[in-house]
C-alpha positions in Angstrom: 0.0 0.0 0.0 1.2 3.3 -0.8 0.6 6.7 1.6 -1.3 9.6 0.5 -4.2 7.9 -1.5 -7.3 10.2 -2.1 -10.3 8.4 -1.8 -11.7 9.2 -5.0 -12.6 6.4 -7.5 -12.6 9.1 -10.1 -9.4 10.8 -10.3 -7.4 7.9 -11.4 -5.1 7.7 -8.5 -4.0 4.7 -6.4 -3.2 3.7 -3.3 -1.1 0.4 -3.9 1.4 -0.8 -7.0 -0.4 -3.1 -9.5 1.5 -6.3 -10.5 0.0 -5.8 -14.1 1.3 -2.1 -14.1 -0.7 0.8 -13.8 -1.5 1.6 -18.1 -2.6 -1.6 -18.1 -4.6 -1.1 -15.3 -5.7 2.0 -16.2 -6.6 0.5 -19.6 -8.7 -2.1 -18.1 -10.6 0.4 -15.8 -11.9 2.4 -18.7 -13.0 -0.5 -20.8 -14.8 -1.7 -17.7 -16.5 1.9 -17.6 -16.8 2.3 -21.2 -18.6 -0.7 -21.5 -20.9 -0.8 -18.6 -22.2 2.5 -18.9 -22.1 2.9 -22.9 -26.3 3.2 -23.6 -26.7 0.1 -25.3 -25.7 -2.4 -22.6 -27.4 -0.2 -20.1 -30.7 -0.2 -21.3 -30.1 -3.7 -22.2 -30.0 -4.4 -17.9 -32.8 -2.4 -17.3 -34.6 -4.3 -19.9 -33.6 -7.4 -18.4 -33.9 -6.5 -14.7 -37.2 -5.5 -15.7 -37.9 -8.6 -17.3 -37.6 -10.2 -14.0 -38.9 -7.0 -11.5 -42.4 -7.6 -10.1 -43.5 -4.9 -8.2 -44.9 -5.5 -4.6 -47.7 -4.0 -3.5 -49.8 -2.1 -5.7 -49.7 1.6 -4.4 -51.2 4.9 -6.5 -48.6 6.6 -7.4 -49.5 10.5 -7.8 -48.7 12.2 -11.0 -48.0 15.7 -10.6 -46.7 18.5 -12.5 -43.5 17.9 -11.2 -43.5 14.3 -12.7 -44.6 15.6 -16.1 -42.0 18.8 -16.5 -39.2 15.5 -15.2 -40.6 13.2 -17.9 -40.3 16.0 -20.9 -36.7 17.0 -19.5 -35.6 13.5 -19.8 -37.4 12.6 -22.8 -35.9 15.4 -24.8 -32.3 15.3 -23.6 -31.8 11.1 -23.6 -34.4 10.3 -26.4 -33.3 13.5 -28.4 -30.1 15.1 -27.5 -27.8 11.7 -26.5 -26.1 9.8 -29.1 -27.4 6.8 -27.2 -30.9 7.7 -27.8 -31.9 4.7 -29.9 -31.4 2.7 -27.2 -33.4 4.7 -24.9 -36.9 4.7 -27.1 -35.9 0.6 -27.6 -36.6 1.1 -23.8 -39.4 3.2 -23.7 -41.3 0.6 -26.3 -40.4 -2.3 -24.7 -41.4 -0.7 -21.4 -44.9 0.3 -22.6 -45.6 -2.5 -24.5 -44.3 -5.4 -22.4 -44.4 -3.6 -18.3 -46.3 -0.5 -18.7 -46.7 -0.9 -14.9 -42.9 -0.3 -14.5 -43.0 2.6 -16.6 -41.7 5.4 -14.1 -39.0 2.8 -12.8 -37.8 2.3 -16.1 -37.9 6.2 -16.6 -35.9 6.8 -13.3 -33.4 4.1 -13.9 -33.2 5.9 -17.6 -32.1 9.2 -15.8 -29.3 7.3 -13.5 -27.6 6.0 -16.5 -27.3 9.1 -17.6 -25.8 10.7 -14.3 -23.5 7.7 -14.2 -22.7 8.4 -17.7 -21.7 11.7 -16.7 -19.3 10.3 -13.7 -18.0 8.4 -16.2 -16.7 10.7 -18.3 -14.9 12.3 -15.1 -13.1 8.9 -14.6 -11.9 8.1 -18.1 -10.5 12.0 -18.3 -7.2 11.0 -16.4 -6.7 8.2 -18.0 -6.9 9.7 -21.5 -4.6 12.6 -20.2 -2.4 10.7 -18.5 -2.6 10.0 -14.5 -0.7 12.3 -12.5 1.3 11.0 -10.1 1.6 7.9 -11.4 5.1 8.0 -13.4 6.2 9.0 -9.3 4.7 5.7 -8.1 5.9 3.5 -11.2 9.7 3.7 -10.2 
């Protein structure tokens, strides 16, 4: 283990010497991250998890404004804006035809990929710029 490590699973840092060395390390990372996070095998787990998700009670869920303005802000910017956006209306069809029921869930899981998306971007950034600190720990 190596002093000084920063806690952040974004930054590209670590706290101990690979045996595999770090680029390779580093190269592994990011295709783990590239590929569970790219939109195609995301929406392919929620399609799946959904597939298998049976919801418990039934409960009312209450539609407000709030809901709608959420569902036309997400609609336009992953089924519109995103280069993934086939992906997401293969969701939204499967969803409504399949497990209308899980519609919101599918909507709100929708929305995380595309926050995790985002985080993703932050972690691949060092290793496409190279990791500071690491030529220090490599020798």
């Amino acid at each position: 283990m190596l002093p000084g490590g920063t806690g952040d699973n974004t930054d590209g840092s670590t706290n101990f010497i690979p045996r595999m060395g770090y680029e390779a390390l580093a190269r592994g990372y990011k295709h783990v991250v590239d590929t569970i996070y790219s939109p195609k095998s995301y929406y392919e787990r929620i399609i799946t998890f959904l597939k298998e998700y049976e919801p418990g009670t039934k409960t009312k869920l209450k539609f407000s404004l709030l809901h709608l303005i959420a569902l036309v802000r997400s609609t336009w910017v992953l089924g519109v804006k995103e280069k993934g956006r086939m992906y997401y209306w293969k969701l939204v069809a499967w969803t409504l035809l399949k497990k209308p029921k899980t519609f919101p869930l599918s909507m709100t899981l929708a929305v995380q990929g595309f926050h995790f998306r985002k985080v993703a971007q932050k972690i691949r950034a060092p290793f496409t710029s190279g990791v500071p600190g690491w030529s220090k720990q490599q020798s």
